[in-house]
C-alpha positions in Angstrom: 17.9 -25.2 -33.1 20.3 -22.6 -35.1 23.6 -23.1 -36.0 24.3 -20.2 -32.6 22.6 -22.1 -30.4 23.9 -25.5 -31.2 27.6 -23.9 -30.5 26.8 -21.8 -27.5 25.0 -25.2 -26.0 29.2 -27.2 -27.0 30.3 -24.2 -25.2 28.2 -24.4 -22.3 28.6 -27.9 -22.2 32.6 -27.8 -22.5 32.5 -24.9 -19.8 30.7 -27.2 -17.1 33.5 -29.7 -18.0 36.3 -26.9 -17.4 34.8 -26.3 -13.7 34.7 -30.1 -12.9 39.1 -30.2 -14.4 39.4 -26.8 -12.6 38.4 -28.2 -9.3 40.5 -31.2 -9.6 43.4 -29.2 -10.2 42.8 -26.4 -8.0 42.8 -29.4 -4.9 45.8 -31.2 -6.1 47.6 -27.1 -6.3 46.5 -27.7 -3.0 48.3 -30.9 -2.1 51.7 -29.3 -4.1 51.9 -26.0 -1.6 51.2 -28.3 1.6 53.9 -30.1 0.7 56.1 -27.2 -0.8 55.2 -25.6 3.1 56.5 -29.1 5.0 59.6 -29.1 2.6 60.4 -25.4 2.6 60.1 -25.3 -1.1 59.6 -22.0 -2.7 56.0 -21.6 -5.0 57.1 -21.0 -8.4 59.0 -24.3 -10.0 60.1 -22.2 -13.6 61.3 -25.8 -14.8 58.1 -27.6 -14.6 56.5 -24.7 -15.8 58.5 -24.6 -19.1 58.3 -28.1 -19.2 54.5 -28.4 -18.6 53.7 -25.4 -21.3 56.2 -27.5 -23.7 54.1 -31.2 -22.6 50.5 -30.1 -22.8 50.7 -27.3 -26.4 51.7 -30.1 -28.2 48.9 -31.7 -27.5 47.2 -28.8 -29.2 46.4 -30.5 -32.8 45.0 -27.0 -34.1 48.0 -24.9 -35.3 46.0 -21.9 -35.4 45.6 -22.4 -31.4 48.5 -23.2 -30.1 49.2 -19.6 -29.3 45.9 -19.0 -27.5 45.9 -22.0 -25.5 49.8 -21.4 -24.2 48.6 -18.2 -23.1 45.7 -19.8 -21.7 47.9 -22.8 -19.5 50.4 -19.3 -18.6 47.2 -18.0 -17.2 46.0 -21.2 -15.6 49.5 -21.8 -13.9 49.6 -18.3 -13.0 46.4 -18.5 -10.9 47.4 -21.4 -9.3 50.3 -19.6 -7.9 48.3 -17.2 -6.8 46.0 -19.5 -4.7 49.5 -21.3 -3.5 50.2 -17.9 -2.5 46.9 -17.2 -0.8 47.4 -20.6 1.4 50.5 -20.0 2.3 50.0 -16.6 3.5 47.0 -17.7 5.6 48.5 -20.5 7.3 51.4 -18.3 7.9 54.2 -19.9 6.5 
């Protein structure tokens, strides 16, 4: 096996882990707008999200991709807005 193919098959391998963490957190972003709905809360929270982009790019231990993976989490958060969004406009509330 080539150097390529060993790092597409860590990439392939890290993606199938992505859509196992995406569905878990796409189902709890669930949970939050059903209980945003019952509480009359509005969708976007821009304190957790500041705190939550603060929290998890520290984590990042590579300097060079802190950058990338902030805009990354923006991205994330920003689609699960979106599906809050979706939800809540289907259920009509």
């Amino acid at each position: 096996m080539t150097l390529l193919e060993e790092m597409r098959q860590v990439i392939n391998e890290t993606d199938t882990e992505l859509v196992k963490l995406f569905e878990r957190r796409m189902h709890a972003v669930e949970g939050v707008i059903r209980y945003k709905m019952e509480n009359g809360l509005p969708i976007p929270d821009s304190g957790r999200e500041a705190e939550n982009i603060a929290r998890t790019s520290a984590l990042v231990e590579d300097e060079r991709l802190k950058a990338y993976f902030t805009d990354w989490y923006t991205y994330t958060m920003k689609v699960s807005k979106d599906y809050q969004k979706e939800i809540r406009e289907k259920e009509g509330k």
